[in-house]
N, C-alpha and C positions, 0 to 999 in steps of 0.2 A: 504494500500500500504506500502512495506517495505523499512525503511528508508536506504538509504545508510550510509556506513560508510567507509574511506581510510586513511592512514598513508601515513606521509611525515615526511623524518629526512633531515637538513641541514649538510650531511657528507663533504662536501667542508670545514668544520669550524674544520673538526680534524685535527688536529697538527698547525692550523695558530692562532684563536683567545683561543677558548677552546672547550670543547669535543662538539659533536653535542648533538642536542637537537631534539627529536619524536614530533610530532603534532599528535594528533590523531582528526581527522574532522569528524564531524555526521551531516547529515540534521534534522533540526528538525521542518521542514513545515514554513512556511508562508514568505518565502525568508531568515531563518535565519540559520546561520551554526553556530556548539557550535564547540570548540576547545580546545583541553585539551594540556596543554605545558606542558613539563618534559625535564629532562636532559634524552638520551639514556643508560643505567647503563652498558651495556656491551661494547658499547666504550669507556666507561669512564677508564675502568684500565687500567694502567702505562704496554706498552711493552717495551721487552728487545727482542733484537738482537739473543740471546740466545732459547727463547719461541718455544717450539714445535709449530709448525703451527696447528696442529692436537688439540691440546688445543685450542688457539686463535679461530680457525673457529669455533670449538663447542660452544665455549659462544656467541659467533655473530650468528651462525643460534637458539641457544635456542631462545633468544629473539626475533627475527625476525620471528620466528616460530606462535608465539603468534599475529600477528601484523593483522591488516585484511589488505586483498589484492585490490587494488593494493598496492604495498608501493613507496610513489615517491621519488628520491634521488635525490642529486644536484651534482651526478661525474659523468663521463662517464659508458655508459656500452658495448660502442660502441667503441673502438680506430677508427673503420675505417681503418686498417692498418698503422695507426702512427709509425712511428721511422722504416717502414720497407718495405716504397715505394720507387721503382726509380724514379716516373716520376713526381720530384717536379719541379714545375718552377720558385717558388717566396721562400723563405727563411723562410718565415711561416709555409710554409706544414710541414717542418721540424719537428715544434713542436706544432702547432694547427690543431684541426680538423678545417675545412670550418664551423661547428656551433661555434666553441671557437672564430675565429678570427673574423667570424660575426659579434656575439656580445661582444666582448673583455673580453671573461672570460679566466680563466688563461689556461698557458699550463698544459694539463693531464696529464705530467710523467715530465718535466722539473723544473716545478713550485712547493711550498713548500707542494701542495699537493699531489703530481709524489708517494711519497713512501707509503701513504696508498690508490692511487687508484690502485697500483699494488697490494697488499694486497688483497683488495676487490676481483678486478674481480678473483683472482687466488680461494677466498673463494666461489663464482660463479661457477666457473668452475669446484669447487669440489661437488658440490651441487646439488639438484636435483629442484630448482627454476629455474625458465624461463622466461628469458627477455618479457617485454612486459606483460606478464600474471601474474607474480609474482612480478617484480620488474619494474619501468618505469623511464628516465632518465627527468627530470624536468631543465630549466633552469629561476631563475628568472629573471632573468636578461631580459631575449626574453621576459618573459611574460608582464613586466611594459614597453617592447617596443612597444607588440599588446595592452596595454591600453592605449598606446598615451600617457604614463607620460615621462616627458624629465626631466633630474637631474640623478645625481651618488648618488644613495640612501645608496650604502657599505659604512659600520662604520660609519653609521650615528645613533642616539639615540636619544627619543622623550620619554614624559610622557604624561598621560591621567590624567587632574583633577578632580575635582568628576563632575564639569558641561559638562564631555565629552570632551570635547576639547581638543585635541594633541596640545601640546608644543613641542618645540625644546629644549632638554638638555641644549645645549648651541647657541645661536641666532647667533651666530659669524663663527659658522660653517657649511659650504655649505651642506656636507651631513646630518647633522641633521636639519637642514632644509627640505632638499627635503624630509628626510624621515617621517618629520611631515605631512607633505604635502600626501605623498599614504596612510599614513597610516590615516588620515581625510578622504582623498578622497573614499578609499574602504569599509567605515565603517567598521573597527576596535576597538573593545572594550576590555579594559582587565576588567575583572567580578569581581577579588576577591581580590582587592585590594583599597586601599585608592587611590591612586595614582600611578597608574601603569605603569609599565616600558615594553619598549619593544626595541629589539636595531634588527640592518641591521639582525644578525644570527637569534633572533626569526623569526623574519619577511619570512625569504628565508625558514623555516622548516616549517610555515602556508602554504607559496605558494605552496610548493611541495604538502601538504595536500590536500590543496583547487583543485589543479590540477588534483591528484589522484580522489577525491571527482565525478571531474567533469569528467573525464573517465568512473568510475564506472557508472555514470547516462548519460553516452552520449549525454554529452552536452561540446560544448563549447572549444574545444581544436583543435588543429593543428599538424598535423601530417604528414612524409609521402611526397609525391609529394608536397602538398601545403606548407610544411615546408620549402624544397628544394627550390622552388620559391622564399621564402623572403630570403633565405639565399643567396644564389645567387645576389639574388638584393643586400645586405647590404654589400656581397662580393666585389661585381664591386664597389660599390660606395665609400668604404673604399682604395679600390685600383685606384679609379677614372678610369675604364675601363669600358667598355659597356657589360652588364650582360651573353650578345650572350658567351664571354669569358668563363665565370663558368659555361656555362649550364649543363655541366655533373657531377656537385659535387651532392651529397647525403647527405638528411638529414642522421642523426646516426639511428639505428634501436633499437627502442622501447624507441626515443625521443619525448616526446608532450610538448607543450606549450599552457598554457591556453588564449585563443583569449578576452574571453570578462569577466568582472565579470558575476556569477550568482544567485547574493545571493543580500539582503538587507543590512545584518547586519553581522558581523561574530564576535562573542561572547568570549572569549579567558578568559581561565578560568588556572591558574599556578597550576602544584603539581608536589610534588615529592621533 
């Protein structure tokens, strides 16, 4: 039987922490998934305002060229009509989809990542890749809320000692804590190191991997009408209204979120 293989990059981390970072995810039998980190080298270069587009998207589809399908990302690839409906009622629609304000992830064109998701989809648009089939919108944030973990896991930072055990960077700090905490709970290992590090942006470019992963093998993700549903629910209850309210929002199209783990172990191995 042939093993699966999916790509997940944390592009939500360009221009806020530092460049994103590729996951490349493989099954390798017996509930264990390997994971190779790297930095993404073609987000990595320094743009100017100046930069032919036509340059810029060539070095972004080179690499992404190469990638196995599906690939998961952490922006939108969906607005939904954002910045360009009438019929808002509440002051959010303004600048979140119904999935961003759900699960309080930033605004997609407002917020400090607005100027490379316009970038993005526009490189999309010029592309011959297809939502859903080539590229899938991953949030992790939804996903550690279908695993039932509660904590702000973002810029949190933990280490693995050689007895396995996730540590908190610093004990004093709530999200490194909590993020010691998923990252124990999911069995998480970093493989090639003495002491290994792993912070909130590694983390959010496994999940999109693991999620990709779990697309490819049809298993284990949410999508679509059932998406719609909790979003809806997370809507009202954020808004303290009754869900009946939201029933006509939409999840984003070729948005999934992984429901459950499906692995034992997930292996995590740095290069690059």
């Amino acid at each position: 039987m042939a093993k699966h293989s999916a790509a997940g990059i944390n592009l939500s981390a360009f221009g806020i922490e530092r460049r994103p970072m590729l996951a490349l995810a493989k099954e390798e039998g017996e509930g264990v998934v390997s994971v190779k980190l790297g930095p993404m080298a073609s987000f990595g270069v320094k743009i100017k305002l100046m930069d032919p587009l036509d340059d810029l998207f060539a070095r972004w589809r080179k690499d992404l060229l190469e990638l196995p399908r599906p690939i998961a990302v952490d922006v939108p690839l969906d607005l939904q009509g954002l910045g360009a409906r009438s019929d808002s009622r509440f002051i959010w629609e303004l600048t979140h989809r119904p999935m961003d304000f759900a699960f309080y992830q930033d605004a997609p064109l407002t917020d400090r990542i607005g100027v490379f998701n316009v970038r993005f989809l526009e490189m999309l648009a010029r592309s011959q890749f297809t939502p859903g089939k080539d590229f899938i919108e991953v949030s992790p944030q939804a996903c550690t809320e279908f695993f039932d973990f509660r904590g702000i896991y973002k810029g949190g930072r933990a280490h693995q000692g050689k007895g396995g055990t996730w540590k908190a960077d610093d004990s004093t700090v709530s999200a490194d804590r909590a993020f010691t905490k998923i990252a124990q709970e999911l069995g998480f290992n970093i493989e090639n190191t003495a002491e290994g590090k792993l912070d909130s942006g590694d983390f959010d470019a496994v999940i999109c991997a693991l999620t990709a992963l779990a697309l490819a093998k049809s298993v284990h993700t949410v999508s679509g009408g059932e998406l719609k549903n909790v979003i809806a629910e997370r809507v009202a209850r954020r808004m303290n209204l009754e869900p009946e309210e939201f029933k006509g929002l939409e999840a984003p199209r070729a948005c999934h979120a992984l429901a459950m783990p499906y692995w034992q172990a997930v292996l995590i191995t740095r290069v690059g």
